[in-house]
C-alpha positions in Angstrom: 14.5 22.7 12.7 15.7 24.6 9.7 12.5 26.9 10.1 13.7 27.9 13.5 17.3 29.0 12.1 16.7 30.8 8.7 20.2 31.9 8.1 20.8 28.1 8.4 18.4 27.2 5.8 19.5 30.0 3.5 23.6 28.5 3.4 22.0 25.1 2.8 20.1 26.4 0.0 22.7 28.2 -1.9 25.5 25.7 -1.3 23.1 22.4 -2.9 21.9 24.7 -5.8 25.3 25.6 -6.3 27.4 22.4 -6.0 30.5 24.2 -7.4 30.9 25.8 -4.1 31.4 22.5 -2.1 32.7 20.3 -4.6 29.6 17.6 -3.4 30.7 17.6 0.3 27.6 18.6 1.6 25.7 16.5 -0.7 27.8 13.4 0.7 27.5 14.4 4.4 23.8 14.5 4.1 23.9 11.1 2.3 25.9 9.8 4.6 23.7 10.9 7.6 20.6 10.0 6.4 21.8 7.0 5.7 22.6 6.3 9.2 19.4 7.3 10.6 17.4 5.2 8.5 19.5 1.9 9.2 19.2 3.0 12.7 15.6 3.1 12.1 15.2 -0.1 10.3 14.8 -3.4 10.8 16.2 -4.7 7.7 19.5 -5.6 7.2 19.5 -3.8 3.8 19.2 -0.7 3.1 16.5 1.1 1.2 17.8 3.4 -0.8 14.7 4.8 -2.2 13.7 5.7 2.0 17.2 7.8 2.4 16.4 9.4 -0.7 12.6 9.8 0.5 13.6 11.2 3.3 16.3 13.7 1.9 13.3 15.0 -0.3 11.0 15.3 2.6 13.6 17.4 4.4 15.4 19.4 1.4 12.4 20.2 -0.9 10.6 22.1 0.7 13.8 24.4 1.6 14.9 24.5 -1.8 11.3 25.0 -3.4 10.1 27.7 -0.9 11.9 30.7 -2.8 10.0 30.0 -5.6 6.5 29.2 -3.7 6.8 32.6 -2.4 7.3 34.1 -5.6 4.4 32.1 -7.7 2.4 33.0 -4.5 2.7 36.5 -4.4 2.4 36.9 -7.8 -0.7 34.7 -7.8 -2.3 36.5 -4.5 -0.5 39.7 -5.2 0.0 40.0 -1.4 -3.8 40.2 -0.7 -3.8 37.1 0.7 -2.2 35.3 4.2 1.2 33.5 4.5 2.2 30.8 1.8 0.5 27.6 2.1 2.6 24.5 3.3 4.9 22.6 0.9 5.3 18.8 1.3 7.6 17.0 -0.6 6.3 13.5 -1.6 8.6 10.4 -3.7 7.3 7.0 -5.1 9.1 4.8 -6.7 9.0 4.4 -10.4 7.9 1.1 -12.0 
């Protein structure tokens, strides 16, 4: 979704790395939402809170990381090479 609508993607970006400017409100409307998906999602009474982070990660890091991927990648490829490869935000849970 965010793909489709850059300019989206590129508020989102500045406003998390830059909490100042929203004072956490975005950060706690995500929450929030993601939240509700995954207890709509879920058969479990309680809530997981290592999936709504999961899923934040999955959706979030790659938006906040590809500024950087395209900088290590051109510098790496120094534009000889195609478009940057696909990132893919993974969590596990610590022991």
């Amino acid at each position: 979704m965010l793909a489709q609508r850059p300019a989206i993607g590129a508020y989102l970006r500045r406003a998390l790395l830059d909490p100042a400017n929203t004072n956490g409100e975005l950060i706690t409307m995500l929450v929030a939402f993601a939240a509700d998906q995954v207890k709509d999602d879920s058969t479990v009474e309680n809530t997981d809170y290592t999936e709504i982070f999961a899923a934040l990660m999955r959706e979030i890091g790659p938006l906040l990381l590809a500024p950087l991927a395209n900088q290590i990648w051109t510098e790496l490829t120094h534009q000889i090479t195609g478009p940057v490869p696909t990132l893919h935000v993974q969590t596990t849970n610590s022991v």
